[in-house]
C-alpha positions as CSV (number, residue, x, y, z in Angstrom):
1,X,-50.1,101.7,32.4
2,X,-46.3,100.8,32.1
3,X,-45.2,97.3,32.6
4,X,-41.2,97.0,33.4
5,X,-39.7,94.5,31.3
6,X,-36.8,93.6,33.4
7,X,-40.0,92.6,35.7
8,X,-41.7,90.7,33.2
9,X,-38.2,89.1,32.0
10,X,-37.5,87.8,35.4
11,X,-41.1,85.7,35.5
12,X,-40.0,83.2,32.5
13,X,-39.1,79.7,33.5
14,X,-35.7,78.6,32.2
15,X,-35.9,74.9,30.6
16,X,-32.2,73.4,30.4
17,X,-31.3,71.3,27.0
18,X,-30.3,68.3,28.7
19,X,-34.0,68.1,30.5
20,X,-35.6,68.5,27.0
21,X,-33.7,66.0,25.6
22,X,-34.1,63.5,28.5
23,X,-38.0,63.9,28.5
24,X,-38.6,63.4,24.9
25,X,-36.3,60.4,24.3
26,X,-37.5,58.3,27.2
27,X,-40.6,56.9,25.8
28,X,-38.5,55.8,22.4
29,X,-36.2,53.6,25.1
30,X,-39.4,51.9,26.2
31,X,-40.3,51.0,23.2
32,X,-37.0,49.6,21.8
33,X,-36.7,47.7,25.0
34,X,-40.5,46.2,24.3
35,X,-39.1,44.8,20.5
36,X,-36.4,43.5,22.1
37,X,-38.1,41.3,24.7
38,X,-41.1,40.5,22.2
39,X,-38.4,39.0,19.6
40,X,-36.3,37.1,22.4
41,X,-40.0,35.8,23.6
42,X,-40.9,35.0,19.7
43,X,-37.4,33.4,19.6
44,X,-37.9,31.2,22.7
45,X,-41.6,30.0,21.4
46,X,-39.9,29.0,18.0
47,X,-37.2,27.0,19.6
48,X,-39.9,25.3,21.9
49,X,-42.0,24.9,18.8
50,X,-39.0,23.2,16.7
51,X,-39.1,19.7,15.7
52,X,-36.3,18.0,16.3
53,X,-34.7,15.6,13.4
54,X,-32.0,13.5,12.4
55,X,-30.0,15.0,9.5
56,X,-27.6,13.6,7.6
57,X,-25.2,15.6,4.7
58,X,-25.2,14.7,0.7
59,X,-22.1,13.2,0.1
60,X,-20.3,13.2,-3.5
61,X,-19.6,9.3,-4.5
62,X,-17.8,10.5,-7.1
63,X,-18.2,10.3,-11.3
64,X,-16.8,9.0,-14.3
65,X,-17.5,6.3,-16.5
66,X,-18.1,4.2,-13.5
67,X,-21.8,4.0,-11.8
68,X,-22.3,4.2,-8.4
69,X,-20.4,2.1,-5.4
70,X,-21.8,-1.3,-5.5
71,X,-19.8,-2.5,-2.5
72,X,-17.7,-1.1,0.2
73,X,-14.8,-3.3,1.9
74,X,-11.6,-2.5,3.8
75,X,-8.3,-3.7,3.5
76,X,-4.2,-2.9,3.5
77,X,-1.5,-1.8,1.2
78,X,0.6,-5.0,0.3
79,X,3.6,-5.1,-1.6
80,X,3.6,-8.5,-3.3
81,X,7.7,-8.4,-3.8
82,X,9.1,-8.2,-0.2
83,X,12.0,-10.6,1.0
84,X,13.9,-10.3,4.6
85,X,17.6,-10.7,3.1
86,X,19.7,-13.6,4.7
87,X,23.0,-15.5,4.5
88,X,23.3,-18.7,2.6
89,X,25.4,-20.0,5.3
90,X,25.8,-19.2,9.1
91,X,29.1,-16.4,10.0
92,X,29.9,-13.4,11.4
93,X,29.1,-10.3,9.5
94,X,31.5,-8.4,9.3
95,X,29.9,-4.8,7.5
96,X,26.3,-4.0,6.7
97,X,26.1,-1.6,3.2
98,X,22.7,-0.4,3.8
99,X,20.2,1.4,6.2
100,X,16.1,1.8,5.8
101,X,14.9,4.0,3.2
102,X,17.8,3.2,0.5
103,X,17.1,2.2,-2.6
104,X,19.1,-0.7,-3.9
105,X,19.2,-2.2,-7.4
106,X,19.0,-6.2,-8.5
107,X,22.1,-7.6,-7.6
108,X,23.5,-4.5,-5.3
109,X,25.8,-5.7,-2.4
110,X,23.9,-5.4,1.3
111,X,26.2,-6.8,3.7
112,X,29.8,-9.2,3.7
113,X,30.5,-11.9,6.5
114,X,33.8,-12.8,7.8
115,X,35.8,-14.6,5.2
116,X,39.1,-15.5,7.6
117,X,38.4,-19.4,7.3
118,X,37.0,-19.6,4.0
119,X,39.7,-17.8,2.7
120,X,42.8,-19.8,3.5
121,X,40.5,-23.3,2.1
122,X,39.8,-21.0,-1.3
123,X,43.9,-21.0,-1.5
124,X,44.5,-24.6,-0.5
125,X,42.5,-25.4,-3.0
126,X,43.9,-23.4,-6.2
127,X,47.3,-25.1,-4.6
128,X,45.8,-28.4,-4.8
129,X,44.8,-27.8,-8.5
130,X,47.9,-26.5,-9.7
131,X,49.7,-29.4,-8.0
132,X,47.8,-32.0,-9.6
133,X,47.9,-30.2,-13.4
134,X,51.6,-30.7,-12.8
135,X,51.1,-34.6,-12.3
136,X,49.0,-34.6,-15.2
137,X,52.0,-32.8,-17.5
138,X,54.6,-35.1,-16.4
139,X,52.3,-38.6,-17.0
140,X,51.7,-36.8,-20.5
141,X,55.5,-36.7,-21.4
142,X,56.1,-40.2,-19.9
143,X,53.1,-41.4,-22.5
144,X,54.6,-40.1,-25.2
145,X,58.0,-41.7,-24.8
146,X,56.5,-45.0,-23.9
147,X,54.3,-44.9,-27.4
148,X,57.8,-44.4,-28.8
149,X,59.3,-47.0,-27.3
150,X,56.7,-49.2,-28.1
151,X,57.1,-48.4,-32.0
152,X,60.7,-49.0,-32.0
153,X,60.2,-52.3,-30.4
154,X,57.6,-53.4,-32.7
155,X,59.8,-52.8,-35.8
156,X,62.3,-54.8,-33.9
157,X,60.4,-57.4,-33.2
158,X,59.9,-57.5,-37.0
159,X,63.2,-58.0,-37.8
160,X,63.6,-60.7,-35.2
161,X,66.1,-58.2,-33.6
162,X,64.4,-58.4,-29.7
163,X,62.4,-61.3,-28.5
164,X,58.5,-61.2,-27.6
165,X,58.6,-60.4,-23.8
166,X,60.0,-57.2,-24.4
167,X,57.4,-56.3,-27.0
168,X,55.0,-57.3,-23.9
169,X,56.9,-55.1,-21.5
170,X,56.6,-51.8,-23.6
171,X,53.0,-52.5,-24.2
172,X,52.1,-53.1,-20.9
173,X,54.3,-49.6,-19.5
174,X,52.7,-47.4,-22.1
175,X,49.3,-49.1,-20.8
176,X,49.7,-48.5,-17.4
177,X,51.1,-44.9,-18.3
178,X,47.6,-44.4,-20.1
179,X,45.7,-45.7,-17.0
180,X,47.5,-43.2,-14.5
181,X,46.9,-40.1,-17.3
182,X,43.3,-40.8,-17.0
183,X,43.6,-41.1,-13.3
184,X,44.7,-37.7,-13.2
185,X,42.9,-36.0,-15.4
186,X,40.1,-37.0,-13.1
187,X,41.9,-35.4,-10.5
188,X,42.4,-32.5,-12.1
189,X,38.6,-32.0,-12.8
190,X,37.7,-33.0,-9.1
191,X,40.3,-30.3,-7.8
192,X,38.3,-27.7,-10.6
193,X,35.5,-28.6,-8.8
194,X,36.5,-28.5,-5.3
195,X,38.3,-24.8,-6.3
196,X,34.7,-23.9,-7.5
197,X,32.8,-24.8,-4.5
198,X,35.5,-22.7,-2.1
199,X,34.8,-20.0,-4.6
200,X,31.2,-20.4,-4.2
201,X,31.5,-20.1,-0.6
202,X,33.1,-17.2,-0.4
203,X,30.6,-15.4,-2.9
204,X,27.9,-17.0,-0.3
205,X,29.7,-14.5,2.3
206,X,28.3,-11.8,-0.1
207,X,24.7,-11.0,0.4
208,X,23.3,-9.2,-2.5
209,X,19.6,-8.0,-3.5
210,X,17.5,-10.4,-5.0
211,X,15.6,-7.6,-6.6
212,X,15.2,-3.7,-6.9
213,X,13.9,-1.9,-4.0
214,X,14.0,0.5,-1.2
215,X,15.1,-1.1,2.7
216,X,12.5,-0.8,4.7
217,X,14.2,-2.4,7.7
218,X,17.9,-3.1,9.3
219,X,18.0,-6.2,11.1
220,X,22.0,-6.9,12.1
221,X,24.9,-5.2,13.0
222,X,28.7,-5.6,12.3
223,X,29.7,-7.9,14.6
224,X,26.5,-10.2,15.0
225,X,25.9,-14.2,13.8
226,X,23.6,-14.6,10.8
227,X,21.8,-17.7,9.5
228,X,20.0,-18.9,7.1
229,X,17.9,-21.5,9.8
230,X,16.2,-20.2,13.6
231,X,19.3,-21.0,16.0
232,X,17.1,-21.4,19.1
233,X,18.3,-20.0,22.5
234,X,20.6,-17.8,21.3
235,X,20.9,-14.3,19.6
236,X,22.0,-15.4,16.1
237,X,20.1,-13.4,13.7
238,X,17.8,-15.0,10.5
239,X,18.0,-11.9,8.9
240,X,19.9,-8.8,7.9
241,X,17.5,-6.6,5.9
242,X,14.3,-6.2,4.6
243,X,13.6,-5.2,1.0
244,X,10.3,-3.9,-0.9
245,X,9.3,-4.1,-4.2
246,X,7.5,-0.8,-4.5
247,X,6.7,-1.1,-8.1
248,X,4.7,-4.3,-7.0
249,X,2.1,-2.4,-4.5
250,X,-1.3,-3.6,-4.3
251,X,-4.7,-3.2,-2.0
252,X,-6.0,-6.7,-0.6
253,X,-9.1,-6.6,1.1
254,X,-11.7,-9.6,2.3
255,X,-15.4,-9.3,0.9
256,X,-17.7,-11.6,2.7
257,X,-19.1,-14.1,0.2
258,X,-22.4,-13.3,0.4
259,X,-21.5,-10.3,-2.0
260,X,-18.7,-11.8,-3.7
261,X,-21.0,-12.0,-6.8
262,X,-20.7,-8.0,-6.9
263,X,-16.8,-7.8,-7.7
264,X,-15.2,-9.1,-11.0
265,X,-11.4,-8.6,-12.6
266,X,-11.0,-5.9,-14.5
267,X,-13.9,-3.7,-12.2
268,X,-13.3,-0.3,-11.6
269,X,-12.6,1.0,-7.5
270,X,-11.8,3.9,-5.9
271,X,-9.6,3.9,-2.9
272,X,-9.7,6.0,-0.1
273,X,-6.1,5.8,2.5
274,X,-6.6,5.9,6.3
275,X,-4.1,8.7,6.1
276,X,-5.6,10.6,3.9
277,X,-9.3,10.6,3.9
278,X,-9.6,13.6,0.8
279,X,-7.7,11.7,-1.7
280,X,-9.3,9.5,-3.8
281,X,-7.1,7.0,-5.6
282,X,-8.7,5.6,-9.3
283,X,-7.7,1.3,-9.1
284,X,-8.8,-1.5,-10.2
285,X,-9.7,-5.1,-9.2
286,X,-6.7,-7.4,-10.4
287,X,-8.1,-11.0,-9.6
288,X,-10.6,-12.7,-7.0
289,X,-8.6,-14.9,-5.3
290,X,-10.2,-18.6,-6.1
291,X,-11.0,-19.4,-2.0
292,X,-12.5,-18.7,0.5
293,X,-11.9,-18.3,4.2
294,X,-13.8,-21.2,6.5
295,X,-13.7,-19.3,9.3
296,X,-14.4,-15.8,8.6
297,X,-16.6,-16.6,5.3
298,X,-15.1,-14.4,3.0
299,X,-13.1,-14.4,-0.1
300,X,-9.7,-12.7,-0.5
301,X,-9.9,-9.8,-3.7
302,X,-6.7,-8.1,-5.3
303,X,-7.0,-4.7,-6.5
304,X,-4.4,-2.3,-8.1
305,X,-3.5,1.0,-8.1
306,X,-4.0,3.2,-11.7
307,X,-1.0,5.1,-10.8
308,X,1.2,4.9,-8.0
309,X,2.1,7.8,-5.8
310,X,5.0,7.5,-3.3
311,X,2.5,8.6,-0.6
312,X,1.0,5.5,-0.8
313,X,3.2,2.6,1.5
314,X,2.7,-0.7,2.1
315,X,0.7,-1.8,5.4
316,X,-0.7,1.5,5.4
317,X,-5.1,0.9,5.6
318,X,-7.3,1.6,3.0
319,X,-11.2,1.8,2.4
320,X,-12.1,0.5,-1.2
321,X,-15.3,1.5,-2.9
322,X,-16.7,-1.3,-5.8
323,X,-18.1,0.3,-8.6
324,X,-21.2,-0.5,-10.7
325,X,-20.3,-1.0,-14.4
326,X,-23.1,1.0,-16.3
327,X,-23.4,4.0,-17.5
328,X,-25.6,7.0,-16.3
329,X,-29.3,7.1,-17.1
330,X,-29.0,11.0,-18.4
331,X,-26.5,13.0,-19.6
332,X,-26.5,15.2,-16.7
333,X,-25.9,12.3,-14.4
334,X,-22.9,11.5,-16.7
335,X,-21.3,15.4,-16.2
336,X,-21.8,15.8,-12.1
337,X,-21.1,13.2,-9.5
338,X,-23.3,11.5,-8.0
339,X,-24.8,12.0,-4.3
340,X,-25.2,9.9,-1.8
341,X,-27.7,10.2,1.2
342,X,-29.3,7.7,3.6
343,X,-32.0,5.9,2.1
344,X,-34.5,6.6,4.9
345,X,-34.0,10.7,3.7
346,X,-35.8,10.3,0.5
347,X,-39.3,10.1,0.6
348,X,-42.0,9.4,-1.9
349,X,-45.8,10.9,-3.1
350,X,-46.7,8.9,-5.5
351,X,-43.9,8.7,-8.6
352,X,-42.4,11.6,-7.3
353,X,-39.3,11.4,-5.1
354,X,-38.3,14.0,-2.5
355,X,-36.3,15.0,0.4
356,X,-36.5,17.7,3.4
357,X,-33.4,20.0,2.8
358,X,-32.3,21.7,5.9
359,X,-31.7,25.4,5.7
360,X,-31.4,28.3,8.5
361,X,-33.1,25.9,10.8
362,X,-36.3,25.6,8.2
363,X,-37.5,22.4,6.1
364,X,-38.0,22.9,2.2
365,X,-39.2,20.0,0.1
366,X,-37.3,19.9,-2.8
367,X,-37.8,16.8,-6.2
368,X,-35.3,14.6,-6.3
369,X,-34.0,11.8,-9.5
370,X,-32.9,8.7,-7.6
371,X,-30.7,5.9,-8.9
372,X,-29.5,2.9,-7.0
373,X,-29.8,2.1,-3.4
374,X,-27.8,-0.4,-1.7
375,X,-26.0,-0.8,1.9
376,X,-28.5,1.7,3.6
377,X,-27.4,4.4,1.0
378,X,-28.8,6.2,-2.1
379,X,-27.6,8.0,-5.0
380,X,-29.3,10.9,-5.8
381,X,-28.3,11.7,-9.5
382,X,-30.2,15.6,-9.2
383,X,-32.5,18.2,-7.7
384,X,-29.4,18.6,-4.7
385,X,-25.9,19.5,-4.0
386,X,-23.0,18.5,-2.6
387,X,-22.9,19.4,1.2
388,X,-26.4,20.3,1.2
389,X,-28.4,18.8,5.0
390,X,-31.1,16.7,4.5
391,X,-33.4,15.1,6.8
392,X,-32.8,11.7,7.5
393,X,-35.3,10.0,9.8
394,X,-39.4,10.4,9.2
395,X,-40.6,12.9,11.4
396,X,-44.7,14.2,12.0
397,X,-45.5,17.6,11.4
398,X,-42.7,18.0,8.3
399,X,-44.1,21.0,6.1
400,X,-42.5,23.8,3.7
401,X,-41.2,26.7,6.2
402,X,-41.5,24.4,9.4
403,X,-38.8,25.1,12.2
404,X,-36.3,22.5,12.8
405,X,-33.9,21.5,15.2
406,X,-30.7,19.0,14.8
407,X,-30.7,16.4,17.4
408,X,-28.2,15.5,20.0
């Protein structure tokens, strides 16, 4: 029997590509959808199961030949040479040479005052002098002849050529010409002196710096009154510049005196400015000022600067860290800085020290070396780093691999 294939051809069933494809991929989108929802559900158990803790970062303190910070105070830039700049005397001024941030040297002229009536006295008095030199020449030449008169009238006398009263009367003129000479030298020196005082009162017009600096403030104008005293109830100015010592910059801080007996002269610091919290400054103390505040019960401490920078200016604040005087227990602790953590982080089994490091929201216990604890704080000479988060509070159920969670 004969089977036509066109017949046979036209009983297939046609599958399209895209229907193949559909059926055999859709049970592989199930199953990725199932991983998906069983990791966000594992996800959600582990961030219920998470114990929350208090963590707190390793801080660098810092190394050197210096231990660790012993004490912690604030206090300000001070420059110990500063002076507002006044008149001797009260008078217009009359032109200000400077303006804030010019440095001026020892001696440098700042500002003149009006001279108009000063002036005219200085002249009346170089008159006054010359006029009285002039008396003093003429009473010289007079003295002079009267000696000579005197001798020839004593040789007279000896030959019995003029009679005894008029020896007296050349005596007694050359005597009374001595008398006034004296007189006016006298004179002369008190006119000197009165020349020199006008002359010093017009240099008082002058005001010059008392020492080297930089302005740090313009108080007067041309034009203004300036004096040396407080002129109350009017607008007469005390002062008519401010000048700063840079060179004589210091830190002064207060440290209560209940750990006074921390800090000595010559101790090491480190220095940290308000205005710039990542530079640490090497200083030193200078002195411990010998009192003590009544009311605020603390003691006043000078500390100065290793090197001076220009970024550092006066009034500016300043944190100052005391360091302990000793030198590190190993010779790795002498080569890294030590760290600082709080000293409720580091915990102990027996002799052996330890903290809970904090890493991809997991607890490790990792061996610490400790040094010295003071203030709340620890150094932690090895066994972490820099930056590294620690746990900072006790917490129950701590174990190696154990989920944590920071709190709020």
């Amino acid at each position: 029997m004969s089977f036509d294939q066109n017949a046979l051809d036209s009983l297939k069933i046609e599958r399209t590509p895209t229907a193949a494809n559909e059926g055999s991929s859709s049970p592989y989108k199930w199953l990725i959808g199932a991983v998906l929802a069983a990791i966000a559900a594992a996800y959600a158990v582990f961030r219920d199961n998470a114990i929350e803790v208090e963590t707190a970062t390793a801080v660098a303190t810092g190394g050197g030949g210096a231990g660790p910070a012993v004490l912690n105070a604030s206090g300000y830039v001070i420059a110990r040479r500063h002076a507002t700049v006044s008149a001797k005397t009260t008078g217009r001024i009359e032109e200000v040479l400077v303006e804030e941030g010019m440095t001026v040297e020892e001696g440098q002229i700042l500002a003149r005052l009006d001279d108009t009536t000063a002036r005219p006295q200085l002249v009346l008095a170089e008159r006054q002098l010359d006029a009285t030199r002039k008396d003093l020449q003429e009473v010289e030449v007079r003295v002079a002849e009267a000696a000579r008169n005197l001798a020839r009238t004593e040789k007279l006398r000896a030959d019995n050529l003029v009679s005894e009263s008029q020896l007296d009367a050349a005596q007694s003129e050359l005597a009374a010409l001595q008398a006034r000479l004296e007189a006016l030298q006298s004179n002369v020196q008190v006119a000197a002196s009165s020349l020199r005082v006008r002359r010093q009162e017009i240099d008082d017009l002058i005001v010059r710096a008392p020492f080297a600096g930089v302005i740090v403030s313009k108080d007067a104008q041309p034009g203004e009154m300036v004096s040396p005293i407080s002129a109350g109830g009017g607008y007469t100015r005390t002062g008519i510049a401010t000048i700063v010592d840079m060179e004589s910059r210091e830190i002064e801080v207060d440290v209560n005196e209940s750990f006074i007996n921390r800090v000595k002269a010559g101790q090491k610091t480190q220095a940290v400015l308000d205005a710039y919290p990542d530079w640490t400054i090497p200083s030193h103390v200078i002195n411990i000022v010998p009192t003590a505040d009544r009311q605020k019960a603390t003691v006043r401490v000078r500390i100065g600067f290793d090197v001076l920078e220009p970024r550092i200016l006066p009034d500016m604040g300043v944190k100052v860290s005391f360091l302990d005087d000793v030198e590190r227990q190993s010779a790795d602790a002498s080569s890294r800085p030590a760290l600082r953590v709080p000293a409720s982080s580091v915990f102990k089994d027996g002799e052996t020290s330890y903290v809970w490091r904090v890493s991809d929201a997991r607890v490790e216990r990792i061996a610490v070396s400790v040094g010295a604890a003071r203030d709340g704080q620890i150094d932690v000479l090895s066994g972490i780093n820099a930056g590294e988060v620690v746990v900072a509070e006790p917490v129950e159920g701590l174990a190696d691999g154990a989920p944590v969670k920071s709190r709020q």
